[in-house]
N, C-alpha and C positions, 0 to 999 in steps of 0.2 A: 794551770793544769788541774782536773779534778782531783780531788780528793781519795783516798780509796778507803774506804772502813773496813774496820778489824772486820777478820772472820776467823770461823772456828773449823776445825780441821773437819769433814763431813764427815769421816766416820764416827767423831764423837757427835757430831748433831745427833746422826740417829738414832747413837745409842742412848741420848738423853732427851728427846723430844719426837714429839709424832706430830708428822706436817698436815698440815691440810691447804687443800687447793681448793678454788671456785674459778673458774676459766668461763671468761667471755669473751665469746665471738661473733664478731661483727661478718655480715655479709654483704658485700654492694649485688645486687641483683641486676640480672642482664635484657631488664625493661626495655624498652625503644624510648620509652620517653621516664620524666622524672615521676615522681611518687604523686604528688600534686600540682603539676603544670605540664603545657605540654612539652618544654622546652630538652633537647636530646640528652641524653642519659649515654655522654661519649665519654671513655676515658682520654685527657689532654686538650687539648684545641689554642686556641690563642686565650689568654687567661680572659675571664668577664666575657666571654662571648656566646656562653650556653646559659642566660637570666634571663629572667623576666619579672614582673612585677610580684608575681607569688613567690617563687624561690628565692627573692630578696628581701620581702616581707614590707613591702611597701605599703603604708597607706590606705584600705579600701581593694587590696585585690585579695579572693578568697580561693581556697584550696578543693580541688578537684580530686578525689580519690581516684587512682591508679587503679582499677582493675587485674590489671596483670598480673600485679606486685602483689594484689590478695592473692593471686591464684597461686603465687610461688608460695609465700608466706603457709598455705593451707600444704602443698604439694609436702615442702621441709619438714612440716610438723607432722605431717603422715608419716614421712621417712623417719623418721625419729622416734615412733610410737608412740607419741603424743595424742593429749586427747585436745580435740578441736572446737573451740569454742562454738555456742548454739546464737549467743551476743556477745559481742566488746566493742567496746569504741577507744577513740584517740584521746592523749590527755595533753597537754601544754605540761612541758617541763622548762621551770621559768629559770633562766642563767644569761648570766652577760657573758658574751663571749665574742672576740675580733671574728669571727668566723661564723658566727652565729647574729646576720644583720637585727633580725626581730624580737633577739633578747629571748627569746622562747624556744624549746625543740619537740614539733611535732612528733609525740610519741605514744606510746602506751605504754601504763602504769601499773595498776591491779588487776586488769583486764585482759592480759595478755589474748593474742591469735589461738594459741598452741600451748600446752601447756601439762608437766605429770610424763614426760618419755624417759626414754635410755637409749646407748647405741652402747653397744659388744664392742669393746678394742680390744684387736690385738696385739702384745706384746712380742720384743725381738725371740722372745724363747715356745715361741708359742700360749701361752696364759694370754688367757681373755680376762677383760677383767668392765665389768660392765657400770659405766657412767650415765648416774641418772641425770636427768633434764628439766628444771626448774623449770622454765618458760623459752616460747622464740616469738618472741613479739619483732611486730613491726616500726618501723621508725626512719626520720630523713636520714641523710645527711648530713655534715657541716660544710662549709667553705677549708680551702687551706689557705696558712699564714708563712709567708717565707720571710723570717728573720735574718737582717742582713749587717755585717760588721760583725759580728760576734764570735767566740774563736768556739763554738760548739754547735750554732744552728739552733740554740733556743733563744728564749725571748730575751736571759739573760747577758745581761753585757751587747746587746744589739744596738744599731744605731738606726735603723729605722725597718719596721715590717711593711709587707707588701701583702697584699690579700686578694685570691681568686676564686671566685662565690663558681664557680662552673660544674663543682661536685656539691654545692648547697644543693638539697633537694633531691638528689640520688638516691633511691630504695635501698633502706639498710632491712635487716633481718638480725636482729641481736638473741643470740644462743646463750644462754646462760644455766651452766649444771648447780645440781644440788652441792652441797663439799664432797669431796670428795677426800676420805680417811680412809686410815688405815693402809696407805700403799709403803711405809716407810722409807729405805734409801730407796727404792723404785718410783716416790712422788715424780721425778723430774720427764723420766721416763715415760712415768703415765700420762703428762701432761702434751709432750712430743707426740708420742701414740695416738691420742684422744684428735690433737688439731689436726694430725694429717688423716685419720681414718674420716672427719667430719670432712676432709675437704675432697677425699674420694667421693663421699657419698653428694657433696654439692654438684662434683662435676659429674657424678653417672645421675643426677636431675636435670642438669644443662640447665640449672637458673644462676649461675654466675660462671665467670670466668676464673673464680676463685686464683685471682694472680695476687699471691703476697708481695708481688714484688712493684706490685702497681697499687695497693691497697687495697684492692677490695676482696682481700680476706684478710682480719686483725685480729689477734690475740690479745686479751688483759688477762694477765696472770695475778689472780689473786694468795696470796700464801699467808698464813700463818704457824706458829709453833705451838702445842700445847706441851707441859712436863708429861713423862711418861706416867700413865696411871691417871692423867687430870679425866675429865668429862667436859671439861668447860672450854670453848675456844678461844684460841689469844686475840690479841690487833691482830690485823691484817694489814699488808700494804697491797696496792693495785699499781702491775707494771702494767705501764700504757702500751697501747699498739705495737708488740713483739713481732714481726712480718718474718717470721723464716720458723719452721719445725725448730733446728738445732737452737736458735735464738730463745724458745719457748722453754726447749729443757734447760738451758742454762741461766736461763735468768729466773726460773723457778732454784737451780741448787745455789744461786748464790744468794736472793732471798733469804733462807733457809740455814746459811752458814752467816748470814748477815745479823740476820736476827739472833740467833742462836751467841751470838757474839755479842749482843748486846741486853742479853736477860740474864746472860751467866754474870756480865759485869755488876748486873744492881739495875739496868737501866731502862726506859721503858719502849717498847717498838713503839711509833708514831701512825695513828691513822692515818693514812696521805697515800698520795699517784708518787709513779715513780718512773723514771726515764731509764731504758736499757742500753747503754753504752756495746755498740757491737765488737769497737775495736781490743778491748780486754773484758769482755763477759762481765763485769761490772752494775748496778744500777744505781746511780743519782736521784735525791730528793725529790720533788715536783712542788703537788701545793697539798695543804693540808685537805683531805677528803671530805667529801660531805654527806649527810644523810640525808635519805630520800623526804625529812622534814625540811631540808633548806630547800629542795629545789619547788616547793611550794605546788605542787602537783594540783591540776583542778581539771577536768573536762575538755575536752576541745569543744567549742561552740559553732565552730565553723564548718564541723565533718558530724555527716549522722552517723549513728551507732552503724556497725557490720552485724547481720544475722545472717551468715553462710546459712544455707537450707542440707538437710542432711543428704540429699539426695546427688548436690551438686561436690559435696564432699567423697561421695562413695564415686562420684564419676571421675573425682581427678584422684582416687585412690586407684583407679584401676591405669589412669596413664602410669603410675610409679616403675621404674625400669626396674630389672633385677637388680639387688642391693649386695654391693662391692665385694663384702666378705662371703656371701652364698656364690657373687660370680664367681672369688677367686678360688675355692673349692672345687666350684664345678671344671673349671681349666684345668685345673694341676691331676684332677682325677680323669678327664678325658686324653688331655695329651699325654698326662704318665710323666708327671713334672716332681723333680724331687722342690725340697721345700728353699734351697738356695736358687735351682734354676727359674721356682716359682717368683722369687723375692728377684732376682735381675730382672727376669720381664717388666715386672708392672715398674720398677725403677727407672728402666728405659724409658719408658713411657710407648709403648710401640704395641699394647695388648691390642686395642682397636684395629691397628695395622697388620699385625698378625693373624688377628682374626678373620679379617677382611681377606687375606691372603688363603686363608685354609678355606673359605669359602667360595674364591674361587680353582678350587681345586690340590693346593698345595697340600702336602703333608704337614702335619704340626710341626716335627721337629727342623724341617727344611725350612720352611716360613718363619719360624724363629731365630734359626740359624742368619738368613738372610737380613734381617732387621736388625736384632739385638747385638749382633757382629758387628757383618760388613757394611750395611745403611745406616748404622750408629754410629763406626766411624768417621764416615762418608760425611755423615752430618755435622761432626765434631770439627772435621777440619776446616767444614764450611762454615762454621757457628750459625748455623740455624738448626729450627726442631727438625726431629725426622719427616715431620707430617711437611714441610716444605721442600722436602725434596722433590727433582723432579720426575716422579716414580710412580707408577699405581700400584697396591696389591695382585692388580691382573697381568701387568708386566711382570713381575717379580713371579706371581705363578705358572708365566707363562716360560721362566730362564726355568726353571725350578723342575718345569713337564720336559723340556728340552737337556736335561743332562738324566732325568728319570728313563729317558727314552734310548741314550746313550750318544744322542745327536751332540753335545754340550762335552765336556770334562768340566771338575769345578774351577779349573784356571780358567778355561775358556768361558767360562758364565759370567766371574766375576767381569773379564774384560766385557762382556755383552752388556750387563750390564750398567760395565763405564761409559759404555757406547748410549743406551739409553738416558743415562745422566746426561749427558753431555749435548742431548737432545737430537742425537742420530738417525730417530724414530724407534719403533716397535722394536720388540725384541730381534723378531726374525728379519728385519730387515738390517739390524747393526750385523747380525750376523753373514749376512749375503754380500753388505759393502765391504767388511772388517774381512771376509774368505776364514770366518772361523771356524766353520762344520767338522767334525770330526773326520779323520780321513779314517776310511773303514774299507777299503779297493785293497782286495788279499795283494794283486801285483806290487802295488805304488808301497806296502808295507813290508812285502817280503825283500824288497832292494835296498830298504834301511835295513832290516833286519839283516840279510847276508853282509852288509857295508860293515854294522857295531859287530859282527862276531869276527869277521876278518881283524879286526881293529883289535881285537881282544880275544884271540885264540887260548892263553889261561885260564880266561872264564865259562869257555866252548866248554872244553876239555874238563872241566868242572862239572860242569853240565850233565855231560855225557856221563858221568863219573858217578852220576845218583846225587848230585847239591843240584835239585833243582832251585833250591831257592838264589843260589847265586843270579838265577836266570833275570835276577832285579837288575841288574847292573845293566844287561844289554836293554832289557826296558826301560832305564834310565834314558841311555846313548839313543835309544829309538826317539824315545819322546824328545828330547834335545835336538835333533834332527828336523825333526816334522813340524818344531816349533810350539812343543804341548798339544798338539790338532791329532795327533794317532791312540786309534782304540787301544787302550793299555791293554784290556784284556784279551781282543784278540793278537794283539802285538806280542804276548806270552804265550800263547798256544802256539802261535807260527813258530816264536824259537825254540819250546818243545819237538814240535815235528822238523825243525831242520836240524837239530843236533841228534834229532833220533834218540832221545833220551826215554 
């Protein structure tokens, strides 16, 4: 069973210490092929079956620069406000590692791609609070290691590891902020904030698939403590590859209470990596850290320098799409979105889909409605995204035009809709097989109608009496009747004019 280390109650952390954070973030980038080989850049396959002789470091075979990978790499660092290098080259960062065949990881050192940005995060209360940007250099890959016998999945206590080089060589993108001070009990916070607002702006670039849940978007949460009033910062520890927003804020506050527990006692924080425990927010030792002197850093020999030309820089500055927080401003001020219905949509995940909806004609608040609702559900029960249902934006503003017209009721949309789902065809055709058209024939309505007042002569007589509103009930009976398919609103006027009210 691990161990769990003392901690101290947070509110006295903050009140006795001011944390600081440094957060790096690794991006797998969505190449076709790997960084220096041609070999595919897939996430899974059968283990060992996406190598070749470069991305296993064999021998006599040399490294081809990725083009693509520079042009995301340049893309990121524009998104970022960074400034973009004029030269940098690659450097060997030398480590032994089961994952790492060649003993070395193609990277960069002092030369970073990108380098001097910020990005605006916003905060749950609205507070921006703006994170500067050390560098986003370029870099591979590792291999992964599956530890097997062991009752925790690391190396420790294992009885033999198993190694799949298929993500060796895969386009990393590593982001790394300046410290980030002065956020106090809000550090953990900031640091949630910070990873999901980076991973909006990855995916409105479409250079990864930014899936935490597959790796190629990773957190290292760096924290430290300093006494309230110091200047000077403490140790630090580095939590390894955090893969979840919440994971990130919590394993920054127990850092934080971890440490904090451990300077009040006499004793000293340890430089070192550290393993995030998901099932009690907890973090576990690693290995003692190292400085950028062990990893013996020298030139890559094998790749010549990059001198991006300014001109090819200012061209992939203009593909840059609208950037997240200016988009989501502009939505919430066109459709007239308060700041909670603003926060469900993009939660949903369905902005692009409602969009796409309003562009084919929908209303904003209709097209949301339909998505973030009923196709949310819809998708919920099926456990896939909404984006795999099987639906367009055009069908959806085509049920949407069909109840605006008064053809539809919203029962009867949703069933059109199920009809659609269900693969029934087009809207109007679910509706021609299903016989869902509203019934609007003044005859076919006045014969329910005279039927529900016969049936309920106390509520005629209501009626008649000046309560029109009771006139609900027999609208009720009508619709009930007709099967939901009778114009509510003409079905009201008729029993107006028969009760002569």
């Amino acid at each position: 069973m691990t161990a769990v280390a003392e901690v101290m109650d947070y509110a006295e952390v903050v009140e006795r210490f001011d944390p600081v954070l440094g957060l790096e973030v690794h991006v797998e980038l969505n190449t076709r092929t790997k960084m220096f080989c041609g070999c595919a850049n897939e996430f899974g396959g059968e283990p060992n079956t996406h190598v070749c002789p470069t991305c296993l470091g064999l021998p006599g075979a040399l490294p081809v620069l990725n083009g693509k990978a520079v042009e995301g790499a340049i893309r990121i660092g524009l998104a970022l406000n960074c400034e973009i290098a004029e030269w940098c080259r690659f450097a060997r960062k030398n480590y032994f590692y089961p994952d790492m065949p060649k003993n070395f990881q193609t990277s960069q050192y002092d030369e970073p791609i990108a380098f001097n940005g910020y990005l605006d995060v916003t905060l749950d209360d609205g507070e921006v609070v703006r994170v500067e940007i050390e560098r986003a250099h370029m870099e591979e890959d590792t291999g992964k290691s599956l530890h097997v016998g062991g009752a925790t999945g690391r190396i420790h206590g294992a009885e033999h590891s198993l190694l799949d080089y298929n993500r060796a060589g895969v386009p990393l993108i590593e982001i790394v902020t300046k410290p980030i001070a002065g956020m106090g009990e809000r550090a953990p916070e900031v640091a949630r904030a910070y990873v999901t607002a980076l991973r909006d702006l990855l995916r409105a670039l479409d250079v990864s698939d930014v899936r935490m849940d597959q790796g190629s978007l990773r957190c290292d949460a760096n924290v430290s403590l300093m006494p309230k009033g110091a200047s000077e910062f403490g140790t630090r520890t580095e939590t390894k590859n955090v893969n979840s927003f919440r994971s990130v804020e919590r394993a920054v506050r127990y850092e934080m209470t971890r440490q904090a527990a451990v300077l009040v006692s006499g004793g000293t924080v340890v430089q070192e990596t550290r393993h995030f425990q998901e099932a009690d927010g907890t973090t576990s030792s690693g290995r003692t850290k190292e400085t950028a002197e062990d990893y013996r850093y020298f030139p890559e020999p094998d790749l010549v320098p990059i001198a991006p030309s300014r001109e090819w820089v200012e061209e992939l500055r203009g593909t840059l799409p609208e950037m997240p927080a200016a988009r989501r401003k502009r939505i919430q001020t066109e459709w007239n979105l308060s700041a909670e219905e603003l926060r469900d949509l993009f939660n949903s995940g369905a902005v692009e889909l409602v969009e796409a909806t309003v562009a084919e004609g929908a209303k904003p608040n209709e097209a949301r409605s339909w998505w973030v609702n009923f196709l949310a559900q819809e998708a919920n029960a099926r456990e896939v995204e909404l984006t795999a249902l099987p639906i367009t934006p055009a069908q959806v503003a085509r049920v949407a035009a069909l109840v605006e017209s008064g053809e539809l009721t919203n029962k009867l949309a949703r069933e059109v809709v199920k009809g659609v789902l269900a693969g029934e065809g087009e809207p109007d055709e679910v509706v021609e097989k299903r016989g869902l058209k509203v019934v609007s024939d003044d005859s076919a309505l006045l014969a329910a109608v005279d039927e529900a007042l016969a049936a309920q002569p106390d509520i005629a007589d209501k009626i008649r009496g000046g309560k029109v509103q009771a006139a609900g009930a027999i609208v009720g009976a009508v619709m009930k009747a007709t099967k939901g398919q009778a114009d509510a609103k003409r079905v009201r006027e008729l029993i107006i004019e028969r009760v002569g009210a």
